[in-house]
C-alpha positions in Angstrom: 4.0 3.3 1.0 5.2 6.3 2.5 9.0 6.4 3.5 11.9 8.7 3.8 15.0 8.7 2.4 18.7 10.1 3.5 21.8 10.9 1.8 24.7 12.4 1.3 24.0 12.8 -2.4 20.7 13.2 -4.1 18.9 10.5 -6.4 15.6 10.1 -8.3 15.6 6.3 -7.6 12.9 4.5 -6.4 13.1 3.0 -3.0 14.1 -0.5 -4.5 16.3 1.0 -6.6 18.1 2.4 -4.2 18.6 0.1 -1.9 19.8 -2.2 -4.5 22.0 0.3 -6.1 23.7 1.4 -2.6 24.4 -2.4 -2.1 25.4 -3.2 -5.0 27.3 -0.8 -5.1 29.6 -1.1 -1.9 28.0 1.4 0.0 26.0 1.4 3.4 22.4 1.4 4.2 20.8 1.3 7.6 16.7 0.5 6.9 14.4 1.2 9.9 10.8 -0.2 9.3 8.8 -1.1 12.1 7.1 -4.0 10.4 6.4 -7.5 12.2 7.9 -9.3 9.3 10.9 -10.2 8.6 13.4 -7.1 6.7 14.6 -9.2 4.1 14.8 -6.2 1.4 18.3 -6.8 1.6 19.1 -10.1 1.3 18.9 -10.3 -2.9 21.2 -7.2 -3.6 23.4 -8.2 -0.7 24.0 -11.8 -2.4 24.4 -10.2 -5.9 27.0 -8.4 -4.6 28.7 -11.3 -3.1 28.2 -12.8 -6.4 30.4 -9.9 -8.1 32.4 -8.9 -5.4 32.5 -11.0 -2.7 35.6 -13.3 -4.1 37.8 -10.2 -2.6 36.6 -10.1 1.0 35.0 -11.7 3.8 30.8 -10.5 4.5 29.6 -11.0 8.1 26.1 -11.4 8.3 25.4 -11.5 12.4 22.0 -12.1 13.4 20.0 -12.4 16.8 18.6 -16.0 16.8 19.4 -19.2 15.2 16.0 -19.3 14.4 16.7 -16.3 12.2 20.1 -17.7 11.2 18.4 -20.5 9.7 15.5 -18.5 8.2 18.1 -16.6 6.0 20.6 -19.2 5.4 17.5 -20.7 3.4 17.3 -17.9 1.7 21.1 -17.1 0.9 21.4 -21.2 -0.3 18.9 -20.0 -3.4 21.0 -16.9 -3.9 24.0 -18.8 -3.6 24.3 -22.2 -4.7 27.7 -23.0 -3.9 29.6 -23.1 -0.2 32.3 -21.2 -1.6 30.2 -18.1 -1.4 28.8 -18.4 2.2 28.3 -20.7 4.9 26.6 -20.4 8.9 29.1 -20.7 11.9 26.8 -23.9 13.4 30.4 -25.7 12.4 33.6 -23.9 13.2 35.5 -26.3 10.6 33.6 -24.4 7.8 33.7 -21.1 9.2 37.4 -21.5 9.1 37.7 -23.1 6.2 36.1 -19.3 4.7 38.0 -17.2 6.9 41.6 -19.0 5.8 39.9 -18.8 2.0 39.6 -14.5 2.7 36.1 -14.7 0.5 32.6 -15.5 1.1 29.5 -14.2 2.9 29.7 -15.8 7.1 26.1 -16.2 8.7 26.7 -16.0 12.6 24.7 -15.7 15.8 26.6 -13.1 18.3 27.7 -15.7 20.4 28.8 -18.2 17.5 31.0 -15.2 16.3 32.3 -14.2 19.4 33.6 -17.8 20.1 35.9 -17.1 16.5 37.1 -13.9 17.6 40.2 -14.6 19.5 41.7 -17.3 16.3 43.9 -16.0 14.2 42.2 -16.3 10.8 39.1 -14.2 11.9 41.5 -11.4 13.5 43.5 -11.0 9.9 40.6 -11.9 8.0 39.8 -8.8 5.1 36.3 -8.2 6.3 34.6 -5.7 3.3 30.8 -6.1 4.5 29.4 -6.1 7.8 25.3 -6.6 8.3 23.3 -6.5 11.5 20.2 -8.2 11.0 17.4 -6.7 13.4 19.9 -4.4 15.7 17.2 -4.2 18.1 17.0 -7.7 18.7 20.8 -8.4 19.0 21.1 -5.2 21.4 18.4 -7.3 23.3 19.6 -10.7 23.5 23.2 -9.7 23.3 23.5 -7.0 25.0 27.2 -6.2 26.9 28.6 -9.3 24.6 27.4 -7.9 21.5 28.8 -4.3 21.8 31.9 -6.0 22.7 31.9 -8.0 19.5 30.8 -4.7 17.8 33.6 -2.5 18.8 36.3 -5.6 18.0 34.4 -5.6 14.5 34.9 -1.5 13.9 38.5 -2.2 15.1 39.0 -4.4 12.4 37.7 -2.4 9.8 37.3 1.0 11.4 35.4 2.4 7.5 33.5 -0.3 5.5 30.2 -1.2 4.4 27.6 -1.6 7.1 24.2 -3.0 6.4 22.2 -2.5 9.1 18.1 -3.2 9.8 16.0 -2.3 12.8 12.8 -1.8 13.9 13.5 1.5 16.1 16.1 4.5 15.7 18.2 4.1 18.7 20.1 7.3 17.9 23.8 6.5 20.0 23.9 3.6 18.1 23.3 4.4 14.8 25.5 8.1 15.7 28.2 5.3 16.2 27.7 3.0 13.6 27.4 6.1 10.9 31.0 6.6 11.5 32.3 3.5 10.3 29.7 3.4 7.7 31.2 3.9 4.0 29.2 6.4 2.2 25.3 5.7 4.0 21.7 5.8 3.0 18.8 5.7 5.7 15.6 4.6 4.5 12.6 5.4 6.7 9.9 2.9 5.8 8.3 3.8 9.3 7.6 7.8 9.5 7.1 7.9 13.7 10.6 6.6 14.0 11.9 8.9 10.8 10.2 11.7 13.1 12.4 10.3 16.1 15.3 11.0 13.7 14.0 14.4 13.2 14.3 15.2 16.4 10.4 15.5 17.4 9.5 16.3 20.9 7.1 14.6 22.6 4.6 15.8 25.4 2.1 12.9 26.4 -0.8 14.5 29.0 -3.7 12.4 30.5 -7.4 14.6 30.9 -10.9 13.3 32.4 -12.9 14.9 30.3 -13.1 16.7 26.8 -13.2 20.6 28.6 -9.5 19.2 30.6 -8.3 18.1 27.5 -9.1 21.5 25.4 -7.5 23.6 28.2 -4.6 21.5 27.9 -4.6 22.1 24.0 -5.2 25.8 24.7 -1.9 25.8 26.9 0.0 23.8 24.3 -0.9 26.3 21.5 -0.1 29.7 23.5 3.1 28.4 24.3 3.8 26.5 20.7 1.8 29.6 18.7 0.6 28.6 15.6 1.8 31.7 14.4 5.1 30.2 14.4 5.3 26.4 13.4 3.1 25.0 11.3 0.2 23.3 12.8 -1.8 20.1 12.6 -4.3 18.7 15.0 -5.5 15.2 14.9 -9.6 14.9 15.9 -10.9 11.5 15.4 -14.0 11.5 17.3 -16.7 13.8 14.8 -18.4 15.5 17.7 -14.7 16.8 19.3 -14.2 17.9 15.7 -17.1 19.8 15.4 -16.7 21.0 19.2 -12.9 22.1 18.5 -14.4 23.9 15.7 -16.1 26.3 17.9 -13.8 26.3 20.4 -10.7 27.2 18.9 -12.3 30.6 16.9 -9.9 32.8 17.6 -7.5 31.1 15.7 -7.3 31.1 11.9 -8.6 27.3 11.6 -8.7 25.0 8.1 -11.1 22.1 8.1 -10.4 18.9 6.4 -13.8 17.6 6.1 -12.7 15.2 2.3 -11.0 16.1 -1.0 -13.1 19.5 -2.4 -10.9 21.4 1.1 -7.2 19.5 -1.3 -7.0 22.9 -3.0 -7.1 25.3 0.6 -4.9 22.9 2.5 -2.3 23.2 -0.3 -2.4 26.7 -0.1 -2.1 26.0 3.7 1.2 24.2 2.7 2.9 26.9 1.0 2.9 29.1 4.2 5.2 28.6 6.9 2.5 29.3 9.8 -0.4 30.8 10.4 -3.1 28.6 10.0 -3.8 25.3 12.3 -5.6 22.4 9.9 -7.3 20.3 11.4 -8.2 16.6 10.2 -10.1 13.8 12.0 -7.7 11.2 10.3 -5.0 10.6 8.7 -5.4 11.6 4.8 -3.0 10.6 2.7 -4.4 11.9 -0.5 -3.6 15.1 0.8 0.2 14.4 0.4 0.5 16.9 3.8 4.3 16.2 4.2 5.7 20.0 6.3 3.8 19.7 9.2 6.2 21.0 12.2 4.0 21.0 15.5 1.1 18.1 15.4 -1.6 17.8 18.2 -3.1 14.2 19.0 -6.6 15.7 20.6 -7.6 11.6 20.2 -5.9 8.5 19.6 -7.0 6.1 16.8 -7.9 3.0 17.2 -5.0 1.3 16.3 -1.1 1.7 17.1 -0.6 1.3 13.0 -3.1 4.2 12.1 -1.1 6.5 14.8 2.2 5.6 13.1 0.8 7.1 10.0 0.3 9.9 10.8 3.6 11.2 10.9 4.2 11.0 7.5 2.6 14.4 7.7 6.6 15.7 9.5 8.4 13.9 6.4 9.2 17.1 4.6 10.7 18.6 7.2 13.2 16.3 8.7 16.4 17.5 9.0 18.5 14.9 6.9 21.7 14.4 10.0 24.0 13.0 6.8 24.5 16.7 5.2 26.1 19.6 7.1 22.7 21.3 7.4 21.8 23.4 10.4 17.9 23.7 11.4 16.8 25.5 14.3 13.1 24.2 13.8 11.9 21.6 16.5 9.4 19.2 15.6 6.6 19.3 18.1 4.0 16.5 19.0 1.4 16.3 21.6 -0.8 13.6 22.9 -3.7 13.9 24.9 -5.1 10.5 26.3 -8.8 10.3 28.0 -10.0 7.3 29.9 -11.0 5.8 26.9 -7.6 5.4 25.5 -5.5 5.4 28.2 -4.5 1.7 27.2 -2.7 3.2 24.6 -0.4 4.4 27.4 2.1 1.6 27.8 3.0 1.8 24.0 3.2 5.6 24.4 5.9 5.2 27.1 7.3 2.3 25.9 8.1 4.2 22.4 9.2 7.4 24.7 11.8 5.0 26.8 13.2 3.8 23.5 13.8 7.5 22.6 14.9 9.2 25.6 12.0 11.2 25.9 11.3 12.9 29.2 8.1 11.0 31.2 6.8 13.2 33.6 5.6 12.0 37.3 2.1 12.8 36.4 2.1 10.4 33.8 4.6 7.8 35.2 2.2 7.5 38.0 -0.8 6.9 35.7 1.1 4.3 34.0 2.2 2.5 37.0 -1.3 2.5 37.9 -2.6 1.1 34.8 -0.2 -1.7 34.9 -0.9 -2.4 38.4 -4.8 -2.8 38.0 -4.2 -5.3 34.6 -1.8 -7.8 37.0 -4.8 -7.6 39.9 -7.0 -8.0 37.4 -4.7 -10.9 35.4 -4.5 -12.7 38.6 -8.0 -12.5 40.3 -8.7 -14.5 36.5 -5.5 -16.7 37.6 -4.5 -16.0 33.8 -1.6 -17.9 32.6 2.1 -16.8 34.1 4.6 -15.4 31.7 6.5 -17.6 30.4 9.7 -15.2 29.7 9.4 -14.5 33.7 9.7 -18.2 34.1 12.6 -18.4 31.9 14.6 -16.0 33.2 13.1 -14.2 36.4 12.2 -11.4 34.3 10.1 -9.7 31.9 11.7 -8.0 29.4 8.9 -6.4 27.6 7.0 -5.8 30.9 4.9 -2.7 30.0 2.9 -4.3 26.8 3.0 -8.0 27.7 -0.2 -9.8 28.0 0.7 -12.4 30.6 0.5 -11.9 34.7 3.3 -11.5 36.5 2.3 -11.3 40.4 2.0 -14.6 42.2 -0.9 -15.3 43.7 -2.0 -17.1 47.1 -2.8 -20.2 44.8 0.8 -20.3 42.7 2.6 -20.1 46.4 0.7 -23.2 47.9 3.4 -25.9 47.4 1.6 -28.2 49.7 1.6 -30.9 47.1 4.6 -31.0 45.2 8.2 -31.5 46.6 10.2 -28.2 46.9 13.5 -29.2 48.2 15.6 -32.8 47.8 15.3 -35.2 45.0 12.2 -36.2 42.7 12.2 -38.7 39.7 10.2 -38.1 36.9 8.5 -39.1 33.9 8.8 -37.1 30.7 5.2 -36.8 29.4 6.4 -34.0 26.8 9.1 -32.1 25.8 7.6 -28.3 25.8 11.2 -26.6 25.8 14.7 -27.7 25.9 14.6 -26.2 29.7 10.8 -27.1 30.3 9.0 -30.1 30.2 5.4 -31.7 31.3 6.0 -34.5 33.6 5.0 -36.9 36.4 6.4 -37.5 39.5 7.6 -41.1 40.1 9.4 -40.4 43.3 11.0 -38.2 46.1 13.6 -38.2 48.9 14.1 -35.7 51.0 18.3 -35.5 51.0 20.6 -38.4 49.7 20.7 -40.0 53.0 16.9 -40.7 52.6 15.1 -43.8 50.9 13.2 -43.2 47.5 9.2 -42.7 48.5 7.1 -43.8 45.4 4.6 -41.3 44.9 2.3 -43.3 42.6 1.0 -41.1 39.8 1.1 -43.4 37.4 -1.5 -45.4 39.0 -3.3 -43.1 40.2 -3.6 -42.0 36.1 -4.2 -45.0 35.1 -7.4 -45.3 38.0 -8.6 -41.6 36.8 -8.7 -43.0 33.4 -10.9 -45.7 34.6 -13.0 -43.8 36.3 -13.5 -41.2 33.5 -14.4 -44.3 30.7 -17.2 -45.6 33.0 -18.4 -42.1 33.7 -18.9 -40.9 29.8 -19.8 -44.9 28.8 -23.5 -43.4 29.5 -24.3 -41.1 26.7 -26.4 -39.3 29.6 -23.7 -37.9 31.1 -22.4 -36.3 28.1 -23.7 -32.8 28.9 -21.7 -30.2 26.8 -20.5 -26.9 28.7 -22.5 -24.2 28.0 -21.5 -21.3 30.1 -17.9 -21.8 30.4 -15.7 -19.9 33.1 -12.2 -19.1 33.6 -10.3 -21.7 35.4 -13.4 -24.2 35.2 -12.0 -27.8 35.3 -14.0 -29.8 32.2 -13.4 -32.9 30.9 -12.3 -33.1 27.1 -13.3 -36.1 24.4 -10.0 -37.1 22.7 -9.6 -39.9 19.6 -9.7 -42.7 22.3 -9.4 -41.4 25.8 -11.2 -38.4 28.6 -9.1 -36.4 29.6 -9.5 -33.5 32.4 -8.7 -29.9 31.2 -8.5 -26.3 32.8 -10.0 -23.6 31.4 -7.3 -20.5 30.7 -8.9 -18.0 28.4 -12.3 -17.8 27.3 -13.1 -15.1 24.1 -16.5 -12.7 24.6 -18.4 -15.1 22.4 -20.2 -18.3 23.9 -21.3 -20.3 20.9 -21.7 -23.9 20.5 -18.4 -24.0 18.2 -16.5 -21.0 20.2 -12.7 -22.2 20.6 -11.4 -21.6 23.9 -8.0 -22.4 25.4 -7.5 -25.6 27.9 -4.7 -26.9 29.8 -4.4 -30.3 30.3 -4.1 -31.5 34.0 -3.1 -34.8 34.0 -2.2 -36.1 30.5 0.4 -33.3 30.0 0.3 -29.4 31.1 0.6 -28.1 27.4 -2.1 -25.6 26.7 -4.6 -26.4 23.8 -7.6 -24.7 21.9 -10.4 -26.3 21.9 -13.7 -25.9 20.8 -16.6 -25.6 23.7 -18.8 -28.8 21.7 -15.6 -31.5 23.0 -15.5 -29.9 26.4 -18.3 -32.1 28.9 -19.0 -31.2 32.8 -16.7 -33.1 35.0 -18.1 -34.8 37.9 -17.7 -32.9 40.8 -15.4 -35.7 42.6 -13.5 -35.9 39.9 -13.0 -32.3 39.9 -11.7 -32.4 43.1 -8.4 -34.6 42.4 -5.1 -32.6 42.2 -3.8 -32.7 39.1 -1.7 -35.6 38.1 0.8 -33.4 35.8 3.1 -30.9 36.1 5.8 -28.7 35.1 9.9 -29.4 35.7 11.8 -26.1 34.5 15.1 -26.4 34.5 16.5 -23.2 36.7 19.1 -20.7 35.1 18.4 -22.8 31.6 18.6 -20.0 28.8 18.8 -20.6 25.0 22.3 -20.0 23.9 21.5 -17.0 21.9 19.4 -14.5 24.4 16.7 -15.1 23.1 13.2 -14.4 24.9 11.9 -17.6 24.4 13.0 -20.9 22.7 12.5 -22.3 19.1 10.1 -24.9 18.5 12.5 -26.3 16.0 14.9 -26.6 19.4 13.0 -29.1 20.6 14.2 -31.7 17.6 17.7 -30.9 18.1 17.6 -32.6 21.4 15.9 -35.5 20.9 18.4 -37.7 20.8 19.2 -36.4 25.1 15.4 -37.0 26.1 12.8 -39.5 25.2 9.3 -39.0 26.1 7.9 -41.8 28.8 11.5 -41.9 30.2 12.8 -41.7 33.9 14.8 -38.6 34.9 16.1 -37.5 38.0 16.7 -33.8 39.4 17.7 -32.0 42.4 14.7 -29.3 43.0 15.5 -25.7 43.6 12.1 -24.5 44.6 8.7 -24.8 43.6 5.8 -23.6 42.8 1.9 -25.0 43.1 2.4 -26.8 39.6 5.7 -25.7 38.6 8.7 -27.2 39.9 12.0 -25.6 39.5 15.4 -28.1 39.3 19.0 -28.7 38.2 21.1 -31.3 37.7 19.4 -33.3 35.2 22.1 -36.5 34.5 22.0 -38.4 31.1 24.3 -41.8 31.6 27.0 -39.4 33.6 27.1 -36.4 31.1 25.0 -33.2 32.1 22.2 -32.3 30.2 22.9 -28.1 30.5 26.7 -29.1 29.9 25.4 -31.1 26.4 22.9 -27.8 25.4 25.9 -25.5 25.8 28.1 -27.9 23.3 25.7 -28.0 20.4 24.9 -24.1 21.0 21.4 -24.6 21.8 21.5 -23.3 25.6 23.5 -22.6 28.6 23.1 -22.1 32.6 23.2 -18.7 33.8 23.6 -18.4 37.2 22.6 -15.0 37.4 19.1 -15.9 35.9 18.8 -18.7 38.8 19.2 -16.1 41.1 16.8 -14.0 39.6 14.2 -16.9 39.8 15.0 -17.4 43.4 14.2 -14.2 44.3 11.4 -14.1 42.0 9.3 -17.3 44.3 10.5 -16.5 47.8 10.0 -12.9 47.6 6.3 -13.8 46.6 6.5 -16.3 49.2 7.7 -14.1 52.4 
């Protein structure tokens, strides 16, 4: 695996070694790597040093989520068999009981820490080893409460051993954090955000057609002369490569075309300029690691494969930890046809994270993309987001899958209650602030009677209806050609249940798995596979659905965090009891969504009883959001 390594004195370890070694060894290491699974190359060399060390000072391990917390809590328990050496803040007694003790590694959420801070033993506490797990994530979720608990931490311990992991180089921060940091390493085990590090600048241009694009390269390369910084252009497509071939003749070009050119391009190495080489992908048996100015004439086809190509900078990367002055900007250009244009949103995305200039042209193109996806997510009537019906918002708006615009059909209310009172049944618990229920009854104000609204019955008679329909094998008829919101009827162990239709894949045989929502048994969304779908009679077809959601407004997890746990869900269920009665005041409303507070459990409040076992809490500024969210779509 390619990666880069920083610091302030050289080694000849490998890149295990040295992580280990800088641990172990007191010292700080902040590891970028991009990957989706968990970083946990820390974990063993931090608990080894615990194991040595830790009986002279206090370790703070803060992480993002409690899912994560209890992810490496696991972990620590086999590295550490005894409580002495570490425990999680979940109980304040035992986070005490270290802190009075002044050993032991602490496992804390943000907001579990920050409820210590202001107590006595954690202000004199002799904290050696502070690690942020995922940085990005607890800037995300913690945001403004997190740098405050940062900047207490540094005050505490203004020069100490910092462990930090990330999946992006967000350079103030980790400017800041390197001053605290005793003696630091940075391993790059992701070269584009080792090249953000470096410094690279980044000019992202849209063309029609291949003739736009080349005059765009031609511009690029009289301003950034190849005579000067040493060249690389990226050609994926074989006929551009053989085009740009011809094209570019008046410059001195290398072609890559396999290993019998490794013995020119190393020569090509060895010379500061000169010479562009161009490749059609990413060859790592070349070991090309000084490239200074790299042109993207086509993206590949994956995100990944782009990534890797900027190992080809990793040579020369200005290593920020030595007092080394460089005047040599790394350059990268990427030009984007129709055909790749949905690269775009990660493009700007990664460009945001990094401060990089956007230019109108392309903001514009962007904003365009994004706004033909949502007409085209909502002409399918694809499934809302559920992040924007969590907290008003989407936070990772330019690459999310899910629609975001309301449409005509989410705003039509006119059967479902959006204002006074409504009991309901719990059919399932989906969240901790979301559930699938059935109306039991409404009133329009506390001065009004209780008006039964009957869905139970009315169940119970679809049921009915649905067993005598399918009794005749006849009327079996599988779905064939299945469409988008097509309302089916789905064979279950010992029951018929009606179903919605929310994503259907290219393919459209008999044991294709598509994705249904259930309309009256629940509203949880299910894959099935097309041979249990049958045609619903068109009467039946025609009955609103007997289901819905209840999402408790301004209901957040305690933590930040996008979304909520699935292990969440058994922490509560000793509050809620599926098939019970619940009443709610309702906020607003959607078609099938309906939006309340207030939800009472034998005089205590439910969102009162989440904040005290640090599961969630109510954030009004969240219910606002939402608020403004529907009746914004609505006027």
């Amino acid at each position: 695996m390619d990666c880069l390594v920083h610091r302030q004195q050289s080694a000849k370890e490998s890149e295990h070694d040295v992580l280990s070694s800088q641990i172990i060894g007191g010292n700080s290491v902040l590891l970028i790597d991009s990957a989706k699974r968990n970083l946990d190359d820390y974990v063993q060399p931090l608990c080894q040093h615990v194991r040595e060390k830790g009986n002279q000072f206090i370790t703070i391990l803060l992480v993002a989520t409690r899912k994560r917390l209890l992810e490496l809590q696991h972990q620590v328990s086999v590295e550490l068999d005894s409580r002495e050496f570490a425990t999680c803040c979940t109980t304040n007694q035992q986070a005490t009981e270290m802190l009075a003790r002044g050993h032991g590694l602490l496992l804390a959420t943000t907001k579990q820490l920050g409820a210590m801070q202001s107590e006595q033993q954690f202000r004199s506490a002799p904290i050696g080893c502070l690690v942020f797990d995922e940085l990005e994530r607890l800037l995300a979720y913690g945001g403004s409460f997190f740098q405050a608990l940062k900047l207490t931490l540094y005050k505490l311990c203004p020069s100490t051993q910092i462990v930090v992991t990330t999946r992006l180089w967000l350079a103030e921060e980790m400017e800041q954090l390197l001053r605290h940091a005793k003696q630091p390493l940075l391993l790059f085990k992701d070269l584009l955000e080792a090249a953000a590090y470096g410094g690279c600048s980044w000019q992202v241009q849209m063309g029609n057609s291949f003739e736009e694009q080349l005059q765009q390269l031609l511009a690029y390369l009289q301003t950034h002369s190849p005579q000067h910084q040493r060249t690389l252009i990226y050609c994926a497509r074989h006929e551009d490569f053989l085009e740009l071939k011809k094209q570019l003749s008046s410059y001195d070009v290398l072609l890559h075309r396999g290993r019998q050119d490794k013995q020119r391009i190393e020569q090509w190495q060895r010379k500061h300029a000169g010479k562009i080489l161009l490749l059609q992908a990413h060859a790592p048996e070349l070991q090309v690691e000084n490239a200074q100015s790299v042109v993207h004439f086509n993206m590949p086809p994956t995100w990944s494969q782009f990534r890797k190509r900027f190992a080809v900078y990793k040579g020369e990367i200005r290593n920020a930890l030595l007092p080394v002055e460089s005047d040599q900007q790394l350059r990268s250009l990427v030009l984007l046809d129709r055909q790749h244009e949905q690269s775009l949103p990660q493009l700007l995305e990664f460009m945001q994270h990094h401060s990089q200039p956007i230019d109108e042209q392309l903001a514009k193109a962007h904003s365009q993309l994004l706004t033909n996806r949502e007409e085209s997510l909502m002409a399918r009537q694809a499934v809302l987001c559920p992040v924007m019906l969590l907290y008003g918002s989407c936070r990772i708006l330019p690459t999310c899958q899910y629609r975001h615009l309301l449409s005509d059909i989410d705003r039509n209310c006119a059967t479902v209650p959006s204002g006074g009172l409504i009991r309901f049944q719990l059919l399932k618990i989906c969240t901790p602030s979301h559930f699938a229920a059935r109306l039991v009854s409404q009133r329009a104000s506390t001065k009004c009677h209780w008006q039964s609204l009957s869905m139970q019955q009315r169940y119970a008679e679809l049921q009915q209806q649905l067993r005598s329909h399918f009794a005749t094998t006849e009327h079996r008829v599988a779905v064939s050609d299945v469409q988008l919101q097509q309302i089916c009827v789905r064979q279950m162990t010992d029951s018929f249940e009606r179903v919605c239709v929310t994503f259907v894949p290219n393919s459209s045989a008999p044991d294709t798995t598509v994705r249904v929502k259930h309309l009256d048994l629940s509203t949880v969304i299910h894959h099935a596979k097309l041979s249990e779908l049958f045609i619903c009679p068109l009467e039946l077809q025609q009955v609103q659905p007997l289901a819905l959601d209840v999402r408790l407004s301004g209901v957040v997890p305690y933590n930040g965090e996008e979304i909520w746990q699935s292990s969440d869900n058994v922490l509560i269920s000793d509050l809620l009891h599926p098939g019970g009665i619940y009443e709610v005041h309702v906020d607003y409303a959607l078609s099938q969504t309906i939006f309340v507070s207030c939800l009472q459990l034998n005089a205590q409040d439910y969102a009162e009883q989440l904040q005290i076992r640090q599961l969630g809490l109510l954030d009004e500024s969240v219910k606002k959001r939402l608020s403004e969210l529907i009746h914004d779509k609505e006027g």
